[in-house]
C-alpha positions in Angstrom: -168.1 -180.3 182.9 -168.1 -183.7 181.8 -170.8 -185.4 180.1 -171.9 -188.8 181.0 -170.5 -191.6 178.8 -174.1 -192.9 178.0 -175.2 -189.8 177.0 -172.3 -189.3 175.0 -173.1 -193.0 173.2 -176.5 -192.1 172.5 -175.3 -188.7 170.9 -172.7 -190.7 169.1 -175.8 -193.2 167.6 -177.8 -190.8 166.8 -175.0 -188.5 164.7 -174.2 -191.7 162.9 -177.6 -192.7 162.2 -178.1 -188.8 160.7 -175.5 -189.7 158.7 -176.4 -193.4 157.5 -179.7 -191.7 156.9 -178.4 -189.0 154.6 -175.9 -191.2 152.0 -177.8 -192.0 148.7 -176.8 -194.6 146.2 -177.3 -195.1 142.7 -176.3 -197.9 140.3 -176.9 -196.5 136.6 -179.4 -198.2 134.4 -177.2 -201.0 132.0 -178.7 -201.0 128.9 -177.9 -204.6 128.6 -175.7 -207.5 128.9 -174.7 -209.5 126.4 -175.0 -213.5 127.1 -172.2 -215.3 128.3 -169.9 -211.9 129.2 -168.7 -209.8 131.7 -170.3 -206.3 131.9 -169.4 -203.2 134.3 -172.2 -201.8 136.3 -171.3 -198.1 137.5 -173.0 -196.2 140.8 -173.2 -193.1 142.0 -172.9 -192.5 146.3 -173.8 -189.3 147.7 -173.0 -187.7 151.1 -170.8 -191.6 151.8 -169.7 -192.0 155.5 -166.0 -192.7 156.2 -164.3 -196.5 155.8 -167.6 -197.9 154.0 -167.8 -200.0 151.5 -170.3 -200.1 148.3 -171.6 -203.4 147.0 -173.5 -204.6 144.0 -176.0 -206.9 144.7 -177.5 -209.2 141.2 -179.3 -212.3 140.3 -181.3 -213.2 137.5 -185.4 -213.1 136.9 -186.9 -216.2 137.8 -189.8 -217.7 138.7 -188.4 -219.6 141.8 -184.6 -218.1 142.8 -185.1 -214.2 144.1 -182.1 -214.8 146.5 -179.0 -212.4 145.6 -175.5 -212.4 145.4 -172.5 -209.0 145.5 -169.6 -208.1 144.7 -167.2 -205.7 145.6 -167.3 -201.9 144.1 -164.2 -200.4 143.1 -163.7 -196.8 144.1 -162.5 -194.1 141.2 -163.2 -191.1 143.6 -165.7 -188.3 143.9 -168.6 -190.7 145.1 -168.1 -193.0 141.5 -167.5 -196.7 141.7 -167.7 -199.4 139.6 -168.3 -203.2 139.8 -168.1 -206.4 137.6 -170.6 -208.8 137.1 -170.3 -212.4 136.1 -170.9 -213.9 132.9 -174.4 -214.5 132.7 -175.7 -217.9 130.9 -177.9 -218.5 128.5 -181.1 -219.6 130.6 -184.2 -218.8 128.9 -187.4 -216.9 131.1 -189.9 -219.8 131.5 -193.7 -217.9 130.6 -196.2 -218.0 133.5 -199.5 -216.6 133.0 -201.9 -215.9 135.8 -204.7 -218.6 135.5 -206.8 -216.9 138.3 -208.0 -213.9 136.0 -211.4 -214.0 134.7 -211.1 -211.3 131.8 -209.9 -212.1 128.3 -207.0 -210.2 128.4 -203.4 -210.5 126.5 -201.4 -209.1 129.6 -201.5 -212.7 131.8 -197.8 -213.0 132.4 -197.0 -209.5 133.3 -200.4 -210.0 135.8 -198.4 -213.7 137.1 -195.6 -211.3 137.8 -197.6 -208.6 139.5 -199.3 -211.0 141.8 -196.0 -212.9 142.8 -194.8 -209.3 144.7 -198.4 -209.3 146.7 -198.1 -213.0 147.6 -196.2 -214.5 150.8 -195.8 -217.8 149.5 -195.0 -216.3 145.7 -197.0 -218.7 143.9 -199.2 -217.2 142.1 -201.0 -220.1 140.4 -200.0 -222.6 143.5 -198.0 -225.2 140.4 -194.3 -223.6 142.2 -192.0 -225.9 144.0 -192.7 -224.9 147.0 -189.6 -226.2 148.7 -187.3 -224.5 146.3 -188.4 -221.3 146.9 -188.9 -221.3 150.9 -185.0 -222.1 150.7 -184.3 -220.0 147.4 -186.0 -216.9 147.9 -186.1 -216.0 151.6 -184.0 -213.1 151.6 -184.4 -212.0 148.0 -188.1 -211.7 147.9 -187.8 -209.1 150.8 -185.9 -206.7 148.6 -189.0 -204.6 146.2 -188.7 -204.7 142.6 -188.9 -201.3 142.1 -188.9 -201.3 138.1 -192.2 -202.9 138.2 -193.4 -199.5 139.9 -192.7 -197.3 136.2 -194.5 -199.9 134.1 -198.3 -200.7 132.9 -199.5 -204.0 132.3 -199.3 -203.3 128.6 -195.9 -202.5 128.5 -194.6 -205.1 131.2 -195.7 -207.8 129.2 -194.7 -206.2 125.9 -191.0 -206.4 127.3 -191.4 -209.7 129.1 -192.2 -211.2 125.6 -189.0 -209.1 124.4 -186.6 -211.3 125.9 -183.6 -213.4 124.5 -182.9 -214.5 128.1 -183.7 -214.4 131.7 -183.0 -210.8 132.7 -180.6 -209.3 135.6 -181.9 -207.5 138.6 -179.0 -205.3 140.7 -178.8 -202.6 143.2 -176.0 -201.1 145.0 -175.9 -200.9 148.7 -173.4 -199.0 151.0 -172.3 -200.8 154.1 -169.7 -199.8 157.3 -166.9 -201.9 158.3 -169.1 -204.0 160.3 -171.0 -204.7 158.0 -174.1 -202.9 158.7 -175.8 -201.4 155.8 -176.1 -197.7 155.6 -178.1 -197.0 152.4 -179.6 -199.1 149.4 -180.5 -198.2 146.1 -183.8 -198.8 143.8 -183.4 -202.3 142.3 -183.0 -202.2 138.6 -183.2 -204.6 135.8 -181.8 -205.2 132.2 -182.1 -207.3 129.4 -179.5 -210.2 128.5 -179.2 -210.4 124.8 -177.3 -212.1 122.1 -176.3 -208.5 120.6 -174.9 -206.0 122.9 -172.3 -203.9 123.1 -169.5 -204.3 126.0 -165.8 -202.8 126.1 -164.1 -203.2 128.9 -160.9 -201.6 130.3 -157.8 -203.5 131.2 -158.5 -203.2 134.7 -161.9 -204.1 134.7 -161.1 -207.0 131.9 -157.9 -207.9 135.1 -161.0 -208.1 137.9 -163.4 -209.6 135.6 -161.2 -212.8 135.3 -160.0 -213.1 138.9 -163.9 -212.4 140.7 -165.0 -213.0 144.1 -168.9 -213.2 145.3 -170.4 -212.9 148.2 -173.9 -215.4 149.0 -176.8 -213.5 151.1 -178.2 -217.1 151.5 -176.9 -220.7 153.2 -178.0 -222.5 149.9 -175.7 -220.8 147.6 -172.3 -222.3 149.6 -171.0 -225.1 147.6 -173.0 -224.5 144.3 -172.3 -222.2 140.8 -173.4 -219.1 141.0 -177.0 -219.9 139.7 -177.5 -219.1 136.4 -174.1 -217.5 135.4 -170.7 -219.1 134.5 -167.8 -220.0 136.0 -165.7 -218.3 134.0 -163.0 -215.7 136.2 -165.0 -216.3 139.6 -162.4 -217.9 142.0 -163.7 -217.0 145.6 -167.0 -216.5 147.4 -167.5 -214.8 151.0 -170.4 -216.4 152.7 -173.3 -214.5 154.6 -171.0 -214.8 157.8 -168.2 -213.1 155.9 -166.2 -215.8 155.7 -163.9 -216.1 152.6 -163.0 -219.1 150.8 -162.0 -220.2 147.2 -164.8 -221.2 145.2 -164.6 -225.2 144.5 -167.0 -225.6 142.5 -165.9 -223.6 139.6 -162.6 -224.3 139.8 -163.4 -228.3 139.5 -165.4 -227.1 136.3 -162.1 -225.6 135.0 -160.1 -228.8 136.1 -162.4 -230.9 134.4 -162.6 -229.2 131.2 -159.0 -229.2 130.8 -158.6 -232.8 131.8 -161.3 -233.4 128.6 -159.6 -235.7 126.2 -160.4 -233.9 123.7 -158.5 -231.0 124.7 -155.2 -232.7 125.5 -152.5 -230.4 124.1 -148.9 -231.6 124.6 -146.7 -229.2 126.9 -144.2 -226.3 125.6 -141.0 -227.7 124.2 -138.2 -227.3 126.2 -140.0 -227.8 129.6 -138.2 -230.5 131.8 -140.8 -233.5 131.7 -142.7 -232.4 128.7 -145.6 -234.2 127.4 -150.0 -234.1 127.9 -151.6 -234.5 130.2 -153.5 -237.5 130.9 -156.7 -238.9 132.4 -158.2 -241.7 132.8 -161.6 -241.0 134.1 -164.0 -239.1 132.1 -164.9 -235.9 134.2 -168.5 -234.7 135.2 -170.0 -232.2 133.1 -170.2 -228.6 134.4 -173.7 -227.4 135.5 -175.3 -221.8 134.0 -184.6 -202.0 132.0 -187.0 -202.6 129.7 -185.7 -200.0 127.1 
């Protein structure tokens, strides 16, 4: 007996829905990243569906900027993968504390931050630019910051006043080959510190220096990855999919090897040896609670 092809489709959909519904993914808490270097972030996927792909999604805290960027996790089998992040800059956490609180209370900042997830327009004392973040944050502020959920007010603002630098927020996500996403994990966060240990294997060191990103967000085409360096990313992949080499940080590597300064003359023995020369100056470059 043969079964009706619609039928059939709808069992097909709803078997691969049972099994987008069962896959669970975990990126492992980091205890930190040190300023201005690459750092691995590992996750765990269990119960993945066939040909999909695992992606972890970062950006830095900030008061403005919630949209995210990805890259690419490597598979090392059994459900384990591993990703690289960029070299986060050295951009300090600008302090906001909530003005709309009666009580005399120490915990103002981690309030500010508490009242930013309830609001729509994410403003808690309305003294935002309000333009930056309807274009900035309109697909990041949909994503829940689920480390808020394990702390009190107490100790929220005890770590908030911890900081060297603007924190990193990440989460992995599994996705088919069309680029549907099948399961997400909690978002986590870590702090970005002067001091913190980071060892990294040849391969990862190898993908670390030759990165590519993907943008969630038309703003981010044509602009450094805000608030992390240049250094090793080479290509992006823009919300469409579409891959290109990244411009922009490889005019800031042009440009700081066309510095005076840094003139070196060329290997001996090379047919035309000599410096390299410029006559225009270039443009400067533009960067858990435990």
């Amino acid at each position: 007996m043969r079964v009706p092809s619609i039928f059939l489709l709808i069992a097909l959909g709803t078997t691969g829905t049972a099994v987008a519904q069962d896959i669970e993914v975990m990126a492992e808490q980091v205890p930190c990243l040190l300023v201005q270097e690459n750092a691995v972030v590992r996750a765990k996927v269990e119960d993945n569906a066939p040909d999909s792909r695992v992606r972890l999604y970062f950006r830095r805290l900030h008061e403005e900027v919630e949209d995210f960027y990805w890259v690419e996790m490597n598979s090392q089998g059994s459900g384990e993968y591993w990703g690289v992040l960029p070299k986060p800059d050295a951009e300090v956490l600008e302090r906001r504390d909530l003005e709309r609180i009666e009580e005399d209370i120490r915990e103002r900042w981690a309030r500010w931050w508490r009242q930013k997830e309830l609001l729509e327009d994410r403003d808690p004392n309305d003294d935002l630019d309000q333009e930056t973040i309807e274009e900035r944050a309109q697909v990041g502020r949909l994503e829940p910051r689920n480390w808020l959920e394990s702390l009190n007010d107490e100790s929220l603002e005890q770590w908030l006043e911890s900081l060297d630098y603007e924190p990193t927020e990440y989460y992995a996500a599994v996705y088919d080959g069309y680029g549907q996403r099948l399961a997400k994990g909690p978002m986590q966060v870590t702090q970005v510190r002067d001091e913190c240990s980071t060892n990294l294997t040849p391969a990862e060191a190898g993908l670390a220096d030759n990165l590519t990103v993907g943008e969630t967000a038309a703003w981010q085409a044509g602009k450094q990855v805000f608030h992390w360096l240049c250094d090793g990313v080479i290509s992006r992949i823009d919300p469409s999919g579409v891959y290109r080499g990244d411009s922009i940080c490889r005019a800031c590597v042009v440009a700081w090897w066309q510095k005076k300064e840094f003139l070196l003359p060329l290997a001996a023995g090379v047919a035309g040896a000599g410096v390299i020369v410029v006559d225009d100056d270039p443009p400067v470059s533009v960067s858990i609670p435990n």
